[in-house]
N, C-alpha and C positions, 0 to 999 in steps of 0.2 A: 504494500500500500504506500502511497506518495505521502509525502509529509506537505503541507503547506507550502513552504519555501520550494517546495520540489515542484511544484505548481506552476509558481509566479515565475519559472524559468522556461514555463512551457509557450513558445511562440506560434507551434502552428494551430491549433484549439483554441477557441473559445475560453477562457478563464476568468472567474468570479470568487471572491472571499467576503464573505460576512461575517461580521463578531457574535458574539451567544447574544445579546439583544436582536441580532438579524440586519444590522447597519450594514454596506455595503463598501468597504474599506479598501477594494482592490480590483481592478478588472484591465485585463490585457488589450494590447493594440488589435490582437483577432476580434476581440470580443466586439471591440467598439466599430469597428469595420462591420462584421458579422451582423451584428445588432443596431448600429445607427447610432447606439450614446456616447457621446464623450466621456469628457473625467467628470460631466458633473453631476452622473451619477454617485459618482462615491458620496458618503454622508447619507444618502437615501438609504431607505428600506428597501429590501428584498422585494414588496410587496409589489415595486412600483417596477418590476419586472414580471409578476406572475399575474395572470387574468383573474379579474375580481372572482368567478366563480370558485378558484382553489384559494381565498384566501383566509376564512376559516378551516380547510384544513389542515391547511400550511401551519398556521397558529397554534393549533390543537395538535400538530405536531412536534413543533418546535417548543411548545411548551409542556408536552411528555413528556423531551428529548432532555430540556431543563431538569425536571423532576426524576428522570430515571434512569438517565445517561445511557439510554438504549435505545435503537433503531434500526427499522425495518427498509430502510431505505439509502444505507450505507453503504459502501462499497459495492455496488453493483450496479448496472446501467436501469435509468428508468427514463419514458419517456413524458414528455412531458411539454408544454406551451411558453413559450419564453415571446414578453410584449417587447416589440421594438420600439424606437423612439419615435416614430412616427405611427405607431399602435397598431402595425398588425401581430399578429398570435404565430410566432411560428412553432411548427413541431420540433424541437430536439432531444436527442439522448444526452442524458445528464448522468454523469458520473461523481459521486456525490463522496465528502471525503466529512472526517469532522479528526480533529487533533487538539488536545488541552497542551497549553502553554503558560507557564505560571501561576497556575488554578483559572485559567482565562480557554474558554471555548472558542474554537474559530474553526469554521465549514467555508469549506473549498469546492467547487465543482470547475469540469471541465465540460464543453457542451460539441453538441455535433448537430448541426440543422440535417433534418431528415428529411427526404421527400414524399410527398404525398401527396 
């Protein structure tokens, strides 16, 4: 499994990091190409990436994720809708990572836009 920092060295993928409140702290030159956003998404919430209808489950899971330090949705590809900056929904696989550092949570994904 990739550690974080293993991550933010990844240039041909897609790359996002958010901290355990779900703030959006880091995202690569693919990503912003990929996706449309600049840098000013960092400081955002995750939320303002994922279509409003996952975003009580997102919640409900990230705040599980908080309480029980376990997940269904780690280390393994899942698909999923990532909102671009001009707001269409694309499909990607999302390879989702989570890593503590200092007692400090921080989830990492890599993405792949899919066709369909």
């Amino acid at each position: 499994m990739k550690t974080i920092e293993q991550l933010k060295q990844e240039t041909q993928v897609p790359v996002i990091v958010v901290d355990e409140q779900g703030f959006i702290t880091y995202i690569n030159q693919c990503f912003q190409e990929t996706y449309l956003w600049d840098t000013e998404l960092i400081g955002k919430t995750l939320l303002d990436v994922i279509p409003a209808s996952f975003h009580d489950a997102h919640n409900l899971g990230f705040s599980r994720f908080s309480m029980t330090e376990k997940s269904n949705i780690l280390d393994h590809p899942i698909n999923a809708k990532v909102i671009t900056k001009d707001g269409r929904a694309v499909w990607s696989e999302h390879w989702l990572i989570a890593e503590q550092l200092e007692g400090t949570w921080w989830f990492g994904a890599t993405l792949r836009p899919l066709d369909r």
